[in-house]
C-alpha positions, 0 to 999 in steps of 0.5 A: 126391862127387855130382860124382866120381859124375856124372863116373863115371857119364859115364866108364862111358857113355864107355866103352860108347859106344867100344866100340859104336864099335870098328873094323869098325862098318857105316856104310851111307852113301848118295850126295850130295844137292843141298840149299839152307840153311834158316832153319829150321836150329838155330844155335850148336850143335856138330854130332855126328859122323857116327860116332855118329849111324850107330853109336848108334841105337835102331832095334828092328827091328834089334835092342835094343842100340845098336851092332845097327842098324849092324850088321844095317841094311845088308840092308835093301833100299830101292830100289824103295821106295814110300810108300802113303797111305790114310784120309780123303784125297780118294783113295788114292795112292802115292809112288815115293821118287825122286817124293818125292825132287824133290817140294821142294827138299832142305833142310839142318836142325840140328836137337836130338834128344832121346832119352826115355833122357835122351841127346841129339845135334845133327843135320844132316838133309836134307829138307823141311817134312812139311807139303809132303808132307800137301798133296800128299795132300788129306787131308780136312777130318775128317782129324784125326791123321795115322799113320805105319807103317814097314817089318816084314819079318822077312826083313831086320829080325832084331829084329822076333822080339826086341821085344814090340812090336806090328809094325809100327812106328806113331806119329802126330801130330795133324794141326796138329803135322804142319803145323807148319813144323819137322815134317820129311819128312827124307831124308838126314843129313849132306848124303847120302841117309840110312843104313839105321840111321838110318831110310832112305829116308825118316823123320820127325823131330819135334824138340821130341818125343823121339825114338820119335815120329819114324817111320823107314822108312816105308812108309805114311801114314794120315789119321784122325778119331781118335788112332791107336794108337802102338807105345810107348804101346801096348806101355807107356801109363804110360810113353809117352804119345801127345804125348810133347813133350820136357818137363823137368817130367814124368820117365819112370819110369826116367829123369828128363828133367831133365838130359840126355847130349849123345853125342860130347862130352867128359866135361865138356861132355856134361850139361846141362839140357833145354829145354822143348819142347828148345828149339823153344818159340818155334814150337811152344808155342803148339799146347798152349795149355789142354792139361795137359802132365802129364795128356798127356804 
């Protein structure tokens, strides 16, 4: 029965996820980039098609269901597009995208993504080590978290009316998780520049955190003494804490992080159990030593 049930369940979402992807779903795709191999890439994992990374997508400025940043992203403008960075930094600066663009070379990274829904997809970013970008910066030494807020403009985001959050968008990271060489100032997916839905021009991903942590459309960067405010643990502390690492240990209250849903695969194959830190232990671990996971989750 538990089975007949767990394939139900996977059926109903399969359904749900063809409808999101009916013909006529918006793909806003970009142009092609020149990117090299990195070592830092994921291996043995099947890559999730195009189709759902661009269709099936949290993105609240846009609108709360799946199929709304498909649909409503294309209006977004992201040329010009600057990046502002101020706080405790030697002085203030501002970045051109096109000046970021060619800052590093452009690097291809499977990477897992995890959604604290309890759903997952295997990435193909483009971009290079957030810390390339930090030193760029000349944070200073009290410099100890680094925040990232993103574009609201109520012209082209019609979600913004719709969400209770607090805009604009903010997340952080403390400054060594920043410096960790898998944190990703990522541009593009796929070997092109990125789509409008999945946070262009320019977003972070932070693999082994869900997927909230990871800021799109960014539009300015600030280095602070203390831990910054975030939109989600704003909006709900109990439910979304600061560090939100990927942990099977410590549920959600409506989700528990167990298990999880690989999207755009079959029926069969699309449970399995999460991995600790999703599966980045090995590099990341290390900067919670001492740190109670449950209290700071």
């Amino acid at each position: 029965m538990a089975a007949a049930g767990a394939a139900g369940v996977a059926a109903f979402a399969g359904s749900r996820i063809a409808r999101i992807l009916e013909p006529g779903s918006s793909v806003h795709a970009g142009t092609k980039l020149d990117t090299i191999k990195s070592p830092l890439s994921t291996t043995g994992e099947d890559l999730t098609p195009y189709q759902y990374i661009t269709n099936y997508n949290n993105f609240y400025e846009f609108g709360v269901e799946k199929s709304d940043p498909a649909k409503y992203a294309g209006r977004m403008q992201t040329r010009p597009w600057t990046v502002t960075v101020e706080g405790l930094v030697s002085k203030p600066k501002t970045f051109d995208i096109d000046t970021l663009l060619k800052l590093r070379p452009q690097e291809d990274r499977v990477y897992r993504h995890r959604c604290v829904e309890a759903w997952s997809m295997v990435i193909p970013w483009v971009g290079y080590s957030l810390s390339e970008f930090i030193k760029q910066c000349e944070p200073l030494g009290k410099a100890k978290f680094v925040q990232f807020l993103t574009l609201a403009d109520r012209k082209q985001m019609p979600g913004l009316s719709q969400s209770p959050i607090n805009w604009p968008y903010s997340e952080g990271l403390r400054m060594d998780e920043a410096m960790n060489p898998l944190a990703l100032l990522c541009f593009g997916l796929y070997g092109e520049t990125l789509p409008n839905q999945d946070g262009a021009p320019i977003r972070v991903v932070v693999p082994w955190k869900y997927g909230f942590k990871s800021a799109k459309s960014i539009v300015k960067v600030r280095f602070v003494e203390k831990q910054p405010h975030t939109a989600w643990n704003d909006q709900s502390p109990d439910e979304y804490g600061f560090y939100s690492n990927v942990n099977p240990n410590v549920d959600h209250p409506r989700w528990s992080q167990k298990r999880e849903r690989r999207i755009g695969e079959p029926v069969f194959k699309q449970y399995r159990p999460t991995l600790m830190f999703n599966g980045y232990g090995d590099q990341v671990a290390s900067l919670y030593n001492g740190m109670d996971l449950r209290r700071y989750y």
